[in-house]
C-alpha positions as CSV (number, residue, x, y, z in Angstrom):
1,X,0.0,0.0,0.0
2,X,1.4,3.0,-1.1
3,X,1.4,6.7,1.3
4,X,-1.8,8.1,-1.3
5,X,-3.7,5.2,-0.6
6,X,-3.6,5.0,2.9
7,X,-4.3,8.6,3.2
8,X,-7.2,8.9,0.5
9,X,-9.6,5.8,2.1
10,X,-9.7,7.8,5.2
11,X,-10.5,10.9,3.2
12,X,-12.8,9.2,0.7
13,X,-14.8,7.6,4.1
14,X,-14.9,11.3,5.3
15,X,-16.4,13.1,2.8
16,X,-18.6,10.2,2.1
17,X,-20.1,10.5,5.7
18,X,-20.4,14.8,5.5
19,X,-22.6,14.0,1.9
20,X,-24.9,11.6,3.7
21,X,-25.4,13.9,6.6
22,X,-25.6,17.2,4.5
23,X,-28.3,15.1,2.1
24,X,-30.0,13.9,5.8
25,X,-29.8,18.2,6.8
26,X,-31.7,18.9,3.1
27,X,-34.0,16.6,3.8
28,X,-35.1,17.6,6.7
29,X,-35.1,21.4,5.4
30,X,-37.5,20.0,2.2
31,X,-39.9,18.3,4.2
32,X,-40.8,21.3,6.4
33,X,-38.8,20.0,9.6
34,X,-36.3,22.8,11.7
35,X,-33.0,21.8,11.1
36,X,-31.2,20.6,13.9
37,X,-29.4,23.3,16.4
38,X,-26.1,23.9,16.8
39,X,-27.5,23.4,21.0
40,X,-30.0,24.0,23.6
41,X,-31.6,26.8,22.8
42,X,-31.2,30.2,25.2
43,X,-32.9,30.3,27.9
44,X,-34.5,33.9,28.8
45,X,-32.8,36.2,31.8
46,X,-33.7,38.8,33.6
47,X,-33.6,41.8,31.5
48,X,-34.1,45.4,32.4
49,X,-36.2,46.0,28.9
50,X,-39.8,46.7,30.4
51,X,-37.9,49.4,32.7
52,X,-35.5,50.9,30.1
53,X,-35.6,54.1,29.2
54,X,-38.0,55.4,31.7
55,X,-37.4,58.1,33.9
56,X,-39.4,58.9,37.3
57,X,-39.9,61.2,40.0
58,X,-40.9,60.1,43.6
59,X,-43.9,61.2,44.8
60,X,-43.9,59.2,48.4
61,X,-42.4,56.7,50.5
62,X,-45.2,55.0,52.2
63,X,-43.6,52.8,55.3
64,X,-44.8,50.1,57.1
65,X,-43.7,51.6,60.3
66,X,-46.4,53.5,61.2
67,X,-44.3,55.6,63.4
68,X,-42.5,56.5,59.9
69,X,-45.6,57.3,58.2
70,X,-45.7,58.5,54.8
71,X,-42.6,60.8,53.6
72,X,-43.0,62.9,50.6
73,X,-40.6,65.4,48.9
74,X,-40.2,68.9,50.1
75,X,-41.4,71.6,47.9
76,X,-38.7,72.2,44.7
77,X,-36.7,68.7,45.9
78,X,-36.0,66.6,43.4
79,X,-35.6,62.9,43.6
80,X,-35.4,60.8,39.9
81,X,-34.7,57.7,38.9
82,X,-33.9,56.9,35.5
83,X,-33.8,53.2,34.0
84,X,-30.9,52.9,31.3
85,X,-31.3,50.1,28.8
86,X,-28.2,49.2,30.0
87,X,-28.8,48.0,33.5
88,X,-27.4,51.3,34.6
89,X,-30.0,53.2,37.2
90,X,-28.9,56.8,37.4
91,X,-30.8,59.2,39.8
92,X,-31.1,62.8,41.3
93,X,-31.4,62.6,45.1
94,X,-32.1,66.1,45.7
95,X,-28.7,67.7,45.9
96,X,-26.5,64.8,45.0
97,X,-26.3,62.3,42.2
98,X,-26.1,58.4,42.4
99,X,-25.8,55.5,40.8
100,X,-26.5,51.8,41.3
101,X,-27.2,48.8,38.8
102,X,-30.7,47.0,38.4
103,X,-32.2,44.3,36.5
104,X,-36.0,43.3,35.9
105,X,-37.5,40.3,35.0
106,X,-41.0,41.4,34.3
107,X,-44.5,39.5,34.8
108,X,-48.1,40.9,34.3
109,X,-48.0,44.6,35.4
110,X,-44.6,44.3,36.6
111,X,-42.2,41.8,38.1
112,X,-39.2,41.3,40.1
113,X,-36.6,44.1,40.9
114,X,-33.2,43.8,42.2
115,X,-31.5,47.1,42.6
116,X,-27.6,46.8,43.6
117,X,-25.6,49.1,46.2
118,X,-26.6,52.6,45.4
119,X,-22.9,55.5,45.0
120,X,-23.8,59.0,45.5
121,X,-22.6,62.1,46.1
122,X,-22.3,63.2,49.7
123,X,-23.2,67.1,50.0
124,X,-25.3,68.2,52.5
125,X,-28.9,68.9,51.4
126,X,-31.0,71.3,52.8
127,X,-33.2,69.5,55.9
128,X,-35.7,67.2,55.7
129,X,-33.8,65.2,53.3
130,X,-35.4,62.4,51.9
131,X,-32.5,61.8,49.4
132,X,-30.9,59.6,52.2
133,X,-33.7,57.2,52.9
134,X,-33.9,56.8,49.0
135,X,-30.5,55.7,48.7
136,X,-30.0,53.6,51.5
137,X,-33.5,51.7,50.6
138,X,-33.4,51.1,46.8
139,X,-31.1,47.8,47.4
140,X,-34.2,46.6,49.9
141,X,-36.7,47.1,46.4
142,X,-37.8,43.4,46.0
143,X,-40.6,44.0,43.0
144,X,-42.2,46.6,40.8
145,X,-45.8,47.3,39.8
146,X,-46.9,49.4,36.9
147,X,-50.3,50.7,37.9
148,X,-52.3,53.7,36.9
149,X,-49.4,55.4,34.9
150,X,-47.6,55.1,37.9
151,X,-44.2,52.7,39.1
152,X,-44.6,51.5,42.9
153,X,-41.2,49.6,44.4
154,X,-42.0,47.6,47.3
155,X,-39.3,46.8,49.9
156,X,-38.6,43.4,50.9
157,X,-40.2,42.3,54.3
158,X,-43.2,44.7,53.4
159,X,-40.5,47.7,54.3
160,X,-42.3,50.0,52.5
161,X,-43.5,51.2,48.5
162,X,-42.0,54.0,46.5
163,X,-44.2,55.1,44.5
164,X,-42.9,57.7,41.4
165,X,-45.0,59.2,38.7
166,X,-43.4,59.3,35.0
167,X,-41.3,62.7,33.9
């Protein structure tokens, strides 16, 4: 056996095997079948698309604690959030700026909410200050609902809602 036979029967045996299975694949295509994938399909993740791109301003902070009450911004305060298609969550808390990471997975009127530590700006606001609680609680949002034009976050452990009107 010479070196061209010994590598052609291999070769031959190869190419013999990709026309079967590329005849199988055009069958399959002909006969109204999907073709086999290339793998499992995707599965879905949370994404932040129902929440992108929408600003909002807060209108109150309704707490469980009903020693806390109901907190609502100070006349010309202004508190914002602003959902970035990214997963970027920038927002105005009064005098300062922050910025934290979220992502949504959405379901009905609204869905799940994780918002991650919030970094702002430190200046000292004029009193009451609201800006704060804001920051320090977003992390604690557990779930959104989209209701009456309106976006309410509740806190875990029924903490509290935000609820913010659209800008």
């Amino acid at each position: 056996m010479n070196r061209f036979t010994a590598v052609t029967a291999p070769t031959a045996a190869l190419a013999l095997a990709l026309a079967t299975g590329l005849a199988a694949l055009a069958g399959c295509a002909a006969d109204g079948a999907p073709p086999p994938s290339a793998g499992p399909a995707p599965t879905p993740s949370a994404s932040p698309a129902v929440l992108a791109g929408t600003s909002w301003k807060l209108v109150q902070f309704q707490s469980s604690d009903d020693a806390q009450g109901t907190s609502t911004p100070g006349e010309g305060r202004s508190y914002t959030l602003e959902f970035a298609a990214d997963g970027a969550l920038g927002m105005q808390l009064d005098c300062n700026r922050g910025r934290a990471t979220y992502t949504a997975a959405p379901s009905g009127e609204g869905g799940t909410l994780s918002i991650g530590p919030v970094a702002s700006t430190r200046a000292l606001c004029p009193q009451p200050d609201i800006g704060q609680t804001l920051a320090a609680r977003l992390p604690d949002v557990a779930s959104y609902t989209l209701r009456g034009g309106h976006l309410f976050l509740a806190l875990k452990m029924d903490g509290g809602i935000f609820e913010l009107a659209p800008l």
